[in-house]
One Martini backbone bead per residue (centre of mass of N, CA, C, O) as a GRO file, in nm:
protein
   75
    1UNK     BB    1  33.177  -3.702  30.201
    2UNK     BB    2  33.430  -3.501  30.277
    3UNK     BB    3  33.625  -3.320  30.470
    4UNK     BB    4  33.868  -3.096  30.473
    5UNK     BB    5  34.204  -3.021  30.586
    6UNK     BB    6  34.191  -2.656  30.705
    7UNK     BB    7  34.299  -2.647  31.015
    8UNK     BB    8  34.616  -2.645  30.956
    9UNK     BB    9  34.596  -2.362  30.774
   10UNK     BB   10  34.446  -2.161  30.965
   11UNK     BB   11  34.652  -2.088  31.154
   12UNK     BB   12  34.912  -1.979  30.942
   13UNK     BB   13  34.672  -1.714  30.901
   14UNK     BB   14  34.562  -1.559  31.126
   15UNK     BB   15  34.740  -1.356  31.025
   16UNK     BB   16  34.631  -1.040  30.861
   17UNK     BB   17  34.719  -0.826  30.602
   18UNK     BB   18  34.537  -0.578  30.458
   19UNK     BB   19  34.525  -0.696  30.166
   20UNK     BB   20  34.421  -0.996  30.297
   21UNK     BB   21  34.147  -0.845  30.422
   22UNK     BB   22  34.037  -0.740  30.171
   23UNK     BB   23  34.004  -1.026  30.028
   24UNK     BB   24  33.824  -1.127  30.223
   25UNK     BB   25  33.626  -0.858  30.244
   26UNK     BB   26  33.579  -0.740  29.970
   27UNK     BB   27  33.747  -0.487  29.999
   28UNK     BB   28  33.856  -0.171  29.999
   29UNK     BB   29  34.129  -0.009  30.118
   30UNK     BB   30  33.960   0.260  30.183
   31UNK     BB   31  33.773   0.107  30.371
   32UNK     BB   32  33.911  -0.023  30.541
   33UNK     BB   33  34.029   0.282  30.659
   34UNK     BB   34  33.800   0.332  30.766
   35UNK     BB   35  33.717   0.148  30.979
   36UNK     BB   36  33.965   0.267  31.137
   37UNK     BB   37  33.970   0.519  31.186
   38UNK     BB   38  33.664   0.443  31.344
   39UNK     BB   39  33.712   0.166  31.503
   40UNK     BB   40  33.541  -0.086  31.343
   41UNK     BB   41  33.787  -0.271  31.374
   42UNK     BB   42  33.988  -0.542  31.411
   43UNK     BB   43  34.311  -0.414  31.526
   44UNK     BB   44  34.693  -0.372  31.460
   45UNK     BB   45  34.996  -0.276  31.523
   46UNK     BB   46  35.315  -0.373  31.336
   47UNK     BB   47  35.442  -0.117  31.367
   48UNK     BB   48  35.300   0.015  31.053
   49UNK     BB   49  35.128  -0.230  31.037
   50UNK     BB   50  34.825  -0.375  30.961
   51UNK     BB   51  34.658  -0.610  31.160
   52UNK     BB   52  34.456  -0.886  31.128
   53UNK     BB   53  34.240  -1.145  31.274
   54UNK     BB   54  34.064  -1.373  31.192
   55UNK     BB   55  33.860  -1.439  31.431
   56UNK     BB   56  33.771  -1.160  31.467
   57UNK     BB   57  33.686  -1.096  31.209
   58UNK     BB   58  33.469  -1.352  31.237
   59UNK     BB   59  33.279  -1.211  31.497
   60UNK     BB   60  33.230  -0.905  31.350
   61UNK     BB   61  33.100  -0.997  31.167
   62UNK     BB   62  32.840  -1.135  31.299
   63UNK     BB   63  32.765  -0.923  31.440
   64UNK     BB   64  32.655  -0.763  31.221
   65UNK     BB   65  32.466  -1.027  31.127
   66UNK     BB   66  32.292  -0.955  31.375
   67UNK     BB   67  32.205  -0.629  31.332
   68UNK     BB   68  32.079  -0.641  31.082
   69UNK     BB   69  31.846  -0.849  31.149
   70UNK     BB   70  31.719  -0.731  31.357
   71UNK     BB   71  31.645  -0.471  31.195
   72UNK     BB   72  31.473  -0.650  30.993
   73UNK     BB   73  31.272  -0.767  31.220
   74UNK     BB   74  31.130  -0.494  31.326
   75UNK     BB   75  30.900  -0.420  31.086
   0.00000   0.00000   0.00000
């Protein structure tokens, strides 16, 4: 098996406007917005538009799946 060449593909994609990180993070715009609003996902403003930095979103998801995984560990 070889592994594909995505590494120079992911920085080109590093920036992500809100439609491409609910796609990403399979959530509703919705949520998204809730999300920003409690400040508690990884994002800044560009403008008008909020954009969202992928290397942050994966750092966040980790954090969250190891705050579960804890608490779920101390039952």
């Amino acid at each position: 098996m070889r592994s594909g060449g995505t590494m120079g593909t992911a920085q080109k994609s590093e920036l992500m406007t809100a439609t491409e990180t609910c796609r990403y993070l399979k959530i509703t715009p919705r949520t998204l917005y809730r999300y920003l609003q409690s400040r508690q996902i990884p994002a800044f403003k560009l403008g008008k538009e909020w954009r969202f930095v992928r290397s942050d979103l994966e750092q966040w998801i980790r954090e969250r799946t190891r705050t579960a995984l804890s608490s779920y560990t101390r039952i």
